[in-house]
C-alpha positions in Angstrom: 0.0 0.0 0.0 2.7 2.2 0.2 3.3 2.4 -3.4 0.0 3.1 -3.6 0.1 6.7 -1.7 3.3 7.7 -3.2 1.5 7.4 -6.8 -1.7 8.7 -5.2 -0.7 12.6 -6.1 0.7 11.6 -9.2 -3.1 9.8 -10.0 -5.0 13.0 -9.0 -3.1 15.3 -11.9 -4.1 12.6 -14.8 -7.6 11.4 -13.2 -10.3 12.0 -15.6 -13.2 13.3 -13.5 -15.6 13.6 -15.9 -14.9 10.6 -17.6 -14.0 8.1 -15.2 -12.4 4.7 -15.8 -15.4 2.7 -13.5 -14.6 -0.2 -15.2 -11.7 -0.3 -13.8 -12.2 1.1 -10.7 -15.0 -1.5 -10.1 -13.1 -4.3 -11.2 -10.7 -3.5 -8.2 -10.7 -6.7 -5.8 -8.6 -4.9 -3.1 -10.3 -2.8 -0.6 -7.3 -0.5 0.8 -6.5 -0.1 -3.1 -10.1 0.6 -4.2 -10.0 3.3 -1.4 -7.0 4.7 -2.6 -7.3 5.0 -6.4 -10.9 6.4 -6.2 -9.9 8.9 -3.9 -8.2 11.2 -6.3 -11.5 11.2 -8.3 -14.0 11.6 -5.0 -11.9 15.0 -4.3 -8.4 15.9 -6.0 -7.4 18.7 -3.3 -8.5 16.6 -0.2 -6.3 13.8 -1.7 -3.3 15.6 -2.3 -3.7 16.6 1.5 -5.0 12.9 2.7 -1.6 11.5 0.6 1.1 13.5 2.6 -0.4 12.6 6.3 1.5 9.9 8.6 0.2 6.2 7.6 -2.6 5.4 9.8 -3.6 9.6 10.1 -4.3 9.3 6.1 -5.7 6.4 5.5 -8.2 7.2 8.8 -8.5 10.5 7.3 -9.5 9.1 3.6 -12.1 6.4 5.0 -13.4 9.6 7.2 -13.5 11.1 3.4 -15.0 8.7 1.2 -18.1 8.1 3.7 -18.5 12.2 4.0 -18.7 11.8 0.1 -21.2 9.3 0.2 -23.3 11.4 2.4 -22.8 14.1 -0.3 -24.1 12.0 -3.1 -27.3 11.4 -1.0 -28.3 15.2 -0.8 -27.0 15.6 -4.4 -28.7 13.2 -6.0 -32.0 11.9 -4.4 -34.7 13.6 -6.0 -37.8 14.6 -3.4 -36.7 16.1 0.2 -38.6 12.9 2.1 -36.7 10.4 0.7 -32.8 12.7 0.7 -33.1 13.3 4.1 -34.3 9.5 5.0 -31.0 8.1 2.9 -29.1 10.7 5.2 -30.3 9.1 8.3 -30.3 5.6 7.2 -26.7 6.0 6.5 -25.3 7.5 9.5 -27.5 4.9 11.6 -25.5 2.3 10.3 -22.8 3.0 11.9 -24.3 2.2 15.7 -23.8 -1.2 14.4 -20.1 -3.1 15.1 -20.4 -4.1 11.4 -22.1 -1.8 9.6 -24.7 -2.8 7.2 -24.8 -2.6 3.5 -26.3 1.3 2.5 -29.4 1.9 0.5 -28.3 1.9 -3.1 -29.1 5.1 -5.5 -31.1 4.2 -8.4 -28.4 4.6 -11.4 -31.3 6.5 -13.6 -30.3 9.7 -11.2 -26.6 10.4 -12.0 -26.5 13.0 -14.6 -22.5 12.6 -15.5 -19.4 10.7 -15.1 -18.8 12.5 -11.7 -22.1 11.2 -10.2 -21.6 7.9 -12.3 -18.0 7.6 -10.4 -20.0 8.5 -6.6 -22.3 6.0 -7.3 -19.8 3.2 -7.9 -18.6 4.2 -4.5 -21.7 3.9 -2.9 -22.0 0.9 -4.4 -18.4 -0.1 -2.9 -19.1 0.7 0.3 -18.1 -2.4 2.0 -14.4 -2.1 0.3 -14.1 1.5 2.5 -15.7 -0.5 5.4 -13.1 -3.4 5.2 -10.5 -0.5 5.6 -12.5 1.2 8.4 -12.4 -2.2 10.5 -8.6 -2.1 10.4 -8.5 0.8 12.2 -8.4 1.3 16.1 -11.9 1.5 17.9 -11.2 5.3 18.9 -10.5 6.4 15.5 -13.4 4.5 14.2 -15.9 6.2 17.1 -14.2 9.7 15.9 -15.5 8.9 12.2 -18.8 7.8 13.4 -19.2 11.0 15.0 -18.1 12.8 11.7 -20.3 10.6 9.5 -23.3 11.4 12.5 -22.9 15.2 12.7 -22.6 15.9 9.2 -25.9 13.8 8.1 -27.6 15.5 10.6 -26.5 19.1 9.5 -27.5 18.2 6.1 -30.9 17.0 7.4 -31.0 20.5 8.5 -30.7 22.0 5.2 -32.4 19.3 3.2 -35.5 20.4 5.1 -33.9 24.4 4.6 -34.3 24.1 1.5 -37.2 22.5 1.2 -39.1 25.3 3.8 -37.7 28.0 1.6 -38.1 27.1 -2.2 -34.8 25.9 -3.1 -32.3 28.9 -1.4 -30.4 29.8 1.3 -31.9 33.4 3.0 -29.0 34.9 4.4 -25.1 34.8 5.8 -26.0 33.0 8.8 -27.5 30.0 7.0 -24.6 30.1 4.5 -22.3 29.6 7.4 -24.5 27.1 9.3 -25.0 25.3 5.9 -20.7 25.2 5.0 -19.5 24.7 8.2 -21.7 21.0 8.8 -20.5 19.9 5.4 -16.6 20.8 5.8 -16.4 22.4 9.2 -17.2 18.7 10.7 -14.2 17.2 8.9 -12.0 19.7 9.7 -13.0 19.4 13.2 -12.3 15.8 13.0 -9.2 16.4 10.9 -8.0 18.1 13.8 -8.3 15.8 16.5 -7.2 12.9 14.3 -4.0 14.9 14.1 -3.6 16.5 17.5 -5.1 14.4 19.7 -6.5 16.3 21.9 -9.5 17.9 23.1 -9.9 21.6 20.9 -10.5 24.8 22.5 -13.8 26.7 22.0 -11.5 29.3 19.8 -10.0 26.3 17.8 -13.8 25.3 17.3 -14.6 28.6 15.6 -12.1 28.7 13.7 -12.5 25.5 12.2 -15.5 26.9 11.3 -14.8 29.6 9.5 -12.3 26.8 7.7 -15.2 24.8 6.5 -17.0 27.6 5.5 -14.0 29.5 3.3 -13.2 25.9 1.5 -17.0 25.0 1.0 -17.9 28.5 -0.4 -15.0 27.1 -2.8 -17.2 24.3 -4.1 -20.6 26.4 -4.2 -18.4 28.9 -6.1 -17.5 26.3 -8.9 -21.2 24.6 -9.1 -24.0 27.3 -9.1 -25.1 26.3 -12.5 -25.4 23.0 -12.1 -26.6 23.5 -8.6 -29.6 25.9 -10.3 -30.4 23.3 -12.6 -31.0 20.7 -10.2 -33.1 23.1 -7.8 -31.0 24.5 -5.2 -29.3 28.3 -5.0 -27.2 29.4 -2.6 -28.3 32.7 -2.7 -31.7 34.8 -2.2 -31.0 36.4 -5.8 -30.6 32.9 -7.3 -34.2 32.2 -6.9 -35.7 33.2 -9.9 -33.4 30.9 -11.7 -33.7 27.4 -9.8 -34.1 24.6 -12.6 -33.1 26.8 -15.2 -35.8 29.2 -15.0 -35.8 33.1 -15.6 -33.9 35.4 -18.4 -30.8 33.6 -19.6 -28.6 37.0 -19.7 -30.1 38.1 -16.3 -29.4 34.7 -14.9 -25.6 34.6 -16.2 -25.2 38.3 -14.5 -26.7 37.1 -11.2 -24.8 33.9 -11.1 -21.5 36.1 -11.4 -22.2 38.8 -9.3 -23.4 36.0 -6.5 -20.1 34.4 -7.2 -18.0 37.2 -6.4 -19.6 38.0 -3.2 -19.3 34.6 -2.2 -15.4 34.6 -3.1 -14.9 37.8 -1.1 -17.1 36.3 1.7 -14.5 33.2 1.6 -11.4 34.7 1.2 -12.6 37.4 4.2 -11.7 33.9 6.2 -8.3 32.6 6.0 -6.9 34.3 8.9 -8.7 31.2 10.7 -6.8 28.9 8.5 -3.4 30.6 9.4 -4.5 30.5 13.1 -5.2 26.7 13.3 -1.9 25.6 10.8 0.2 27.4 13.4 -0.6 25.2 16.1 0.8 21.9 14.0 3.5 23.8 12.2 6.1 21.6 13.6 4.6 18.5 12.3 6.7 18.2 9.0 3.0 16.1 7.1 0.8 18.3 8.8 2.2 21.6 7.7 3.0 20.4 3.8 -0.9 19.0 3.9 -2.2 23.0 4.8 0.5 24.8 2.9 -0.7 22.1 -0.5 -4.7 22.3 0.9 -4.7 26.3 0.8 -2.7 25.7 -2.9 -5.7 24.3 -4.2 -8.2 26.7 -2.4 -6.3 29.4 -3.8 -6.1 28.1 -7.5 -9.9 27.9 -7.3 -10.7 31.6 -6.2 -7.6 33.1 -8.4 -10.0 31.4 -10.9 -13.1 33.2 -9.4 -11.2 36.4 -9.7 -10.0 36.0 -13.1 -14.4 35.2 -14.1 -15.0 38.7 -12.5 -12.9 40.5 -15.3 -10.2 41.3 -13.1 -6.7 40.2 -13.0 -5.6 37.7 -10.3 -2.3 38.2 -8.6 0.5 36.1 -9.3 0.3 32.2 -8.3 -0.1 28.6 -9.5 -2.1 27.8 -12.7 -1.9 24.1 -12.2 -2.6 21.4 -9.9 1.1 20.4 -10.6 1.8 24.0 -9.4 0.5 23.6 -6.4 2.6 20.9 -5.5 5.4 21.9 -6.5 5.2 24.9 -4.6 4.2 22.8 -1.1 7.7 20.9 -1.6 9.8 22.7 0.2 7.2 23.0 3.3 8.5 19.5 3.6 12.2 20.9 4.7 11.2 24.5 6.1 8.5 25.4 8.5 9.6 29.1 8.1 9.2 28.3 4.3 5.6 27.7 5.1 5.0 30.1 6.7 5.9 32.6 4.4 3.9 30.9 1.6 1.1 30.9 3.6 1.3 34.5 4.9 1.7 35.4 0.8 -1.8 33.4 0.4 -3.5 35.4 3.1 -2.1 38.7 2.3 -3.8 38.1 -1.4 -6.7 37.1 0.1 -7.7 39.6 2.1 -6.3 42.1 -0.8 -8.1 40.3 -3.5 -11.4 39.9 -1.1 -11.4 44.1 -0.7 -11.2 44.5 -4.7 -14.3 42.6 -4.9 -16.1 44.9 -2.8 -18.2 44.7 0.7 -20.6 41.5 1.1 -23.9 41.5 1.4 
């Protein structure tokens, strides 16, 4: 297996997301293998993170991964509010068992792509990522189902959110609530995994605010195809759920929502900076932030580059990113500097793009 994380990174730059090899993938009789080569596909970034982590911390940390996925492609891709948010429970419940049972399956007529094609062979191989989770130690396994238990229950809460307020969220405070139960939780549990330790009500928060700036990364990327299957993330996206409204009007909504969101997000990494200090002397734990706020920043230098401005100088690659977390692995002052550069952009970028509403 240890081949198999030093060619994990390497697998995340040529994996085809959109068209993934699932024959393959399916055909794979291994269970620690099948967890690592579909990772890369289930999230590149997280990977690259996941990859670089001591032993046991990753491959804890990727099980703890693939099952948050799963839980993701229940509230992506059930259809009717009743039956999403009773696949939510139904998973998390079956993890009060000592072996957990075999999850509800997702009819195949609902994936619309590859990508939900690839999440619903993973479903499907859930007992390959539960061979893996039985190998671990009992503690680590009660921290994951925690994690697996407080993040079905926070999208319970915005299945039903949703559902109360015709498709969007109403304001900041349910954009926080909403980002911060579907990455705050696995940060939180990323944390203790790799400290130890119980976290301080300030640690908490700014885990938090963690979730929230990477998540807003991911509603960033997807509001289109998060329109067309019914759900907005914004009050102004309303008039556009499942493709409705004025196609121009919609485009100049959509970009004007997804600059507010990228200043919202960036507004947030001086919580990033905050937590990564605390491990900066843990050689894995510091490469994993310096190459996890790589890919965060690729994705909003993206953002900023959509709004007709120019981005500031940085990686334009996933490659790049990498290569720029290398010497982290040597030099915690290194890191720190890189890091600091990241913020400072950040939070110069975020005032360009104006005040939030």
């Amino acid at each position: 297996m240890r081949f198999a994380r030093l060619s994990l990174l390497v697998r995340g730059f040529v994996a085809n997301r959109d068209h993934p090899d699932l024959v393959s993938l399916a055909l794979e009789t291994d269970s620690e293998r099948f967890v690592w080569r579909v990772l890369p596909h289930a999230a590149r970034s997280f990977a690259a993170s996941i990859a670089v982590l001591p032993a046991e911390k990753a491959k804890a940390a990727a099980v703890a991964y693939l099952y948050c996925r799963m839980l993701d492609t229940y509230e992506d891709l059930y259809p009717d509010n009743g039956s999403r948010g009773h696949a939510l429970e139904v998973f998390a419940s079956r993890f009060e068992s000592v072996t957990p049972p075999e999850p509800d399956p997702i009819p195949a007529g609902l994936a619309r792509d590859g990508r939900d094609r690839l999440h619903l062979l993973l479903v499907e191989r859930c007992s390959s990522v539960d061979d893996v989770y039985q190998t671990l130690p009992i503690e680590t396994r009660n921290s994951i189902a925690r994690l697996v238990r407080a993040m079905a229950d926070g999208m319970i809460w915005s299945v039903d959110c949703f559902a109360r307020q015709g498709g969007v969220l109403l304001n900041g405070e349910q954009m926080s609530r909403y980002c911060r139960n579907v990455i705050g939780n696995p940060v939180l549990f990323t944390l203790e995994l790799i400290g130890g330790g119980r976290l301080t009500p300030a640690t908490r928060r700014d885990a938090g605010a963690v979730g929230e700036m990477i998540q807003l990364a991911n509603i960033t990327r997807d509001v289109e195809k998060d329109l067309a299957r019914g759900i907005g993330y914004h009050p102004a996206l309303e008039p556009f759920l499942r493709n409705g409204g004025d196609a121009t009007v919609m485009n100049e909504t959509v970009q004007r929502v997804r600059v507010e969101l990228t200043a919202r997000a960036m507004r947030l990494v001086p919580s990033y900076l905050r937590l990564v200090a605390a491990f900066e002397g843990m050689v894995a734990v510091r490469t994993a932030a310096v190459l996890m706020l790589g890919f965060t920043e690729l994705h909003y230098r993206g953002c900023v580059a959509g709004s007709g401005r120019t981005p500031w100088p940085g990686p334009d690659s996933p490659l790049g990113v990498v290569l720029r977390a290398i010497p982290s692995l040597v030099s915690a002052r290194w890191a720190r500097r890189r890091l600091g550069r990241v913020e400072a952009n950040f939070l110069r970028a975020a005032t360009s793009l104006g005040s939030v509403g």
